[in-house]
C-alpha positions in Angstrom: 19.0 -18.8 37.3 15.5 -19.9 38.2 13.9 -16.8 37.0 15.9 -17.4 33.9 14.5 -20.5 33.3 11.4 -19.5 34.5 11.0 -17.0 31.9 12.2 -19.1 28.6 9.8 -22.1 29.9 6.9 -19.4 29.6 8.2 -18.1 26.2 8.0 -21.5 25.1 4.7 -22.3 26.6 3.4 -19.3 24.5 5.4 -20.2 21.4 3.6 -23.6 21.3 0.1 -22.4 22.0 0.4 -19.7 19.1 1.2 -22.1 17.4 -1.7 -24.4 17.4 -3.7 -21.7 17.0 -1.8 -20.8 13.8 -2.3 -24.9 12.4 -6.1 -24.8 14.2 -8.1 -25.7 10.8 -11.2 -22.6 10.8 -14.1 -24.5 11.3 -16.9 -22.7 9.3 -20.6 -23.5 8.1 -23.2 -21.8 6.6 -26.8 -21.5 6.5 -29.5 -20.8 3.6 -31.8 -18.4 5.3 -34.2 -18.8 2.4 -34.3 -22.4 3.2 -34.1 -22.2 6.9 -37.4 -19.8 6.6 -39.2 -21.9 5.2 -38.5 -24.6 7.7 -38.5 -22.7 10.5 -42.1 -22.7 12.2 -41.6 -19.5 13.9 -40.7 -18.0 10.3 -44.1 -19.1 8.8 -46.1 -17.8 11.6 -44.5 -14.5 10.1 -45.1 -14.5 6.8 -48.3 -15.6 8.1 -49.2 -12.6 10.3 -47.8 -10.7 7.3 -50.1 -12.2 4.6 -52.7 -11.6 7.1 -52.4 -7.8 7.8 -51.6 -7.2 4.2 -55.6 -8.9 3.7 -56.3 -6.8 6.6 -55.5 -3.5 4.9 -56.6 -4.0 1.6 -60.5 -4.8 2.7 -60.3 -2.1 4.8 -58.8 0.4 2.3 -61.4 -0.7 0.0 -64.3 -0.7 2.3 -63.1 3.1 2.9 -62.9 3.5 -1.2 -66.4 2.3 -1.2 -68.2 4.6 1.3 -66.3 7.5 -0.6 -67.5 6.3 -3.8 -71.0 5.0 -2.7 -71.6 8.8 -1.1 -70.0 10.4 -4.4 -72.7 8.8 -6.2 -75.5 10.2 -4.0 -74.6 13.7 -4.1 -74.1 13.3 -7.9 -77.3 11.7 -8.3 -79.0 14.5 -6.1 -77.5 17.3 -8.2 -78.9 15.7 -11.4 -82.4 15.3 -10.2 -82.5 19.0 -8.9 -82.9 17.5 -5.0 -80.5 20.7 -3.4 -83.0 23.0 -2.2 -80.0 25.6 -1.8 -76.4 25.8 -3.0 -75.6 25.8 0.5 -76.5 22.4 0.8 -75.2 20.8 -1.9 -71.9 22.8 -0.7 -72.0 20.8 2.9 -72.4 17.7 0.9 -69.2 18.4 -1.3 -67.7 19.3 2.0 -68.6 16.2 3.8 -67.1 14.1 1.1 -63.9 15.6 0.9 -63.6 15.6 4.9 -64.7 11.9 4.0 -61.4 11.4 1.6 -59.4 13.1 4.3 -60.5 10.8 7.4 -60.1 7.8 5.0 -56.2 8.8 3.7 -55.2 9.4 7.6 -56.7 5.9 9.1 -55.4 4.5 6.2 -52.4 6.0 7.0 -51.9 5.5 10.6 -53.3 1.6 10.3 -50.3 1.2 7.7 -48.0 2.8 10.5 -49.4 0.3 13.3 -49.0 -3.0 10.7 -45.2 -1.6 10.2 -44.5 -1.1 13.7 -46.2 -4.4 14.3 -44.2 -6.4 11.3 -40.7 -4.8 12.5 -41.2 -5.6 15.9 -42.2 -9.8 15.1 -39.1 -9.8 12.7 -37.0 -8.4 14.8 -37.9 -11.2 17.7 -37.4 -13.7 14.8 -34.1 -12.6 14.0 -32.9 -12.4 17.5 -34.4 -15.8 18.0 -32.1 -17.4 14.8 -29.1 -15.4 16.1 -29.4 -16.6 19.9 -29.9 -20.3 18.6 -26.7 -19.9 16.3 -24.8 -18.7 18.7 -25.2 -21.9 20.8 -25.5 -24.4 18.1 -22.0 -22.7 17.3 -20.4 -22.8 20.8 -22.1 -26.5 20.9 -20.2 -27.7 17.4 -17.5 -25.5 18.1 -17.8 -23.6 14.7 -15.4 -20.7 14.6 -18.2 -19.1 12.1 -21.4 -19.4 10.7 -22.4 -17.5 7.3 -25.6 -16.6 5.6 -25.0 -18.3 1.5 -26.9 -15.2 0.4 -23.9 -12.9 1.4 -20.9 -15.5 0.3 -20.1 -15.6 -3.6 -19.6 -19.8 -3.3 -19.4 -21.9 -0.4 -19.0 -25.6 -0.7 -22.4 -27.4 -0.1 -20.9 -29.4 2.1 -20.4 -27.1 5.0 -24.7 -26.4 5.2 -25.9 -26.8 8.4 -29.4 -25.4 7.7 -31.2 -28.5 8.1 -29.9 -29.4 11.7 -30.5 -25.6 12.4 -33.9 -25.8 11.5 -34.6 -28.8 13.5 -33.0 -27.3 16.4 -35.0 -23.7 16.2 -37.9 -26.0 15.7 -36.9 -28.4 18.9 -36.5 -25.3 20.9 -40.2 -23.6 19.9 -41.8 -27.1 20.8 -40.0 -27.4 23.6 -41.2 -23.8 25.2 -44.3 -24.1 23.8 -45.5 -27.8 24.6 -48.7 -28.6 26.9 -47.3 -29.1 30.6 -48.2 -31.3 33.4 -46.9 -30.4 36.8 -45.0 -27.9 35.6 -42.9 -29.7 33.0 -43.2 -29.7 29.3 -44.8 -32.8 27.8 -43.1 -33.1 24.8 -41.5 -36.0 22.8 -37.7 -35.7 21.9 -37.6 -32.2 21.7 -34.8 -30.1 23.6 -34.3 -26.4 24.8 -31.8 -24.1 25.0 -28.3 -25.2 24.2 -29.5 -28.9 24.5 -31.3 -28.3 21.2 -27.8 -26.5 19.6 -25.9 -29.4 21.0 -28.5 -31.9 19.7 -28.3 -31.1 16.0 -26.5 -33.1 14.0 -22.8 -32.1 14.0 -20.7 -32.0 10.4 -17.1 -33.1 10.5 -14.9 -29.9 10.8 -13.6 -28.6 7.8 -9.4 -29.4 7.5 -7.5 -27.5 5.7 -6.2 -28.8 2.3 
């Protein structure tokens, strides 16, 4: 009789807690990634280092060009004026510059290689820094999911929570990268870790209609 009774108090327990999980209104947000990135100070360092190595290899691509071109010329002008004492050495010269154009296409090459691998690797750390902060910030706000707009057809702009994201990524790099003074960070209202998550500005949950 106890086991009996045992047993339907458990089955009721259960029914009741699938039930509120049934009526539980899904809390969701979203971000604008655009927007965040351009808030985001760990972003612009980015596109920063990326605007940077993009200068990088266009001066040095063109400083290549040049050399080619500039030793081009010089044999060319040599030929006219009758300078080759023998065909031989006009020949080495015509040699020279193509192993020239050679050298220059496989620098070029493997500097463009080292910028990628360079480029992936940063935006990779970026993106696992946004994903490790939104994972907290939605454990903090207890958000059963956070979307990207760019990847939703419409989302009400009510539910954006880029701005107190941003602030909190933001809160975080200052945090970890402030000046310290016996060992602790000297900075001004700024919070780490899950403190930063928590510290963002919550929105009201969503209810269902």
């Amino acid at each position: 009789m106890k086991k009996f009774i045992f047993m339907a108090l458990a089955m009721f327990m259960l029914s009741a807690a699938a039930q509120q999980v049934e009526t539980r209104p899904f809390n969701i947000r979203y971000i604008d990634e655009d927007r965040l990135f351009q808030q985001y100070v760990v972003a612009q360092q980015f596109f920063q280092l990326q605007d940077k190595l993009k200068k990088e290899f266009q001066a040095a691509d063109k400083k290549k060009h040049d050399q080619i071109e500039t030793f081009y010329n010089q044999v060319q002008t040599k030929h006219k004026n009758g300078q080759y004492k023998t065909q031989k050495a006009f020949e080495a010269d015509q040699k020279k510059l193509e192993q020239m154009q050679t050298n220059a296409q496989k620098d070029m090459e493997a500097m463009r290689e080292r910028m990628e691998q360079q480029l992936n690797q940063e935006q990779r750390k970026l993106a696992n820094e946004i994903d490790l902060f939104l994972t907290d910030f939605a454990i903090s706000n207890d958000y059963d999911a956070i979307l990207r707009k760019e990847s939703a057809m419409f989302i009400n702009p009510r539910w954006d929570v880029t701005d107190q994201v941003a602030e909190g990524l933001n809160a975080r790099y200052n945090a970890q990268h402030a000046p310290t003074q016996y060992g602790k960070p000297e900075v001004d209202g700024a919070a780490t870790g899950e403190q930063a998550a928590q510290d963002a500005a919550p929105v009201q949950p969503l209810q269902e209609k």
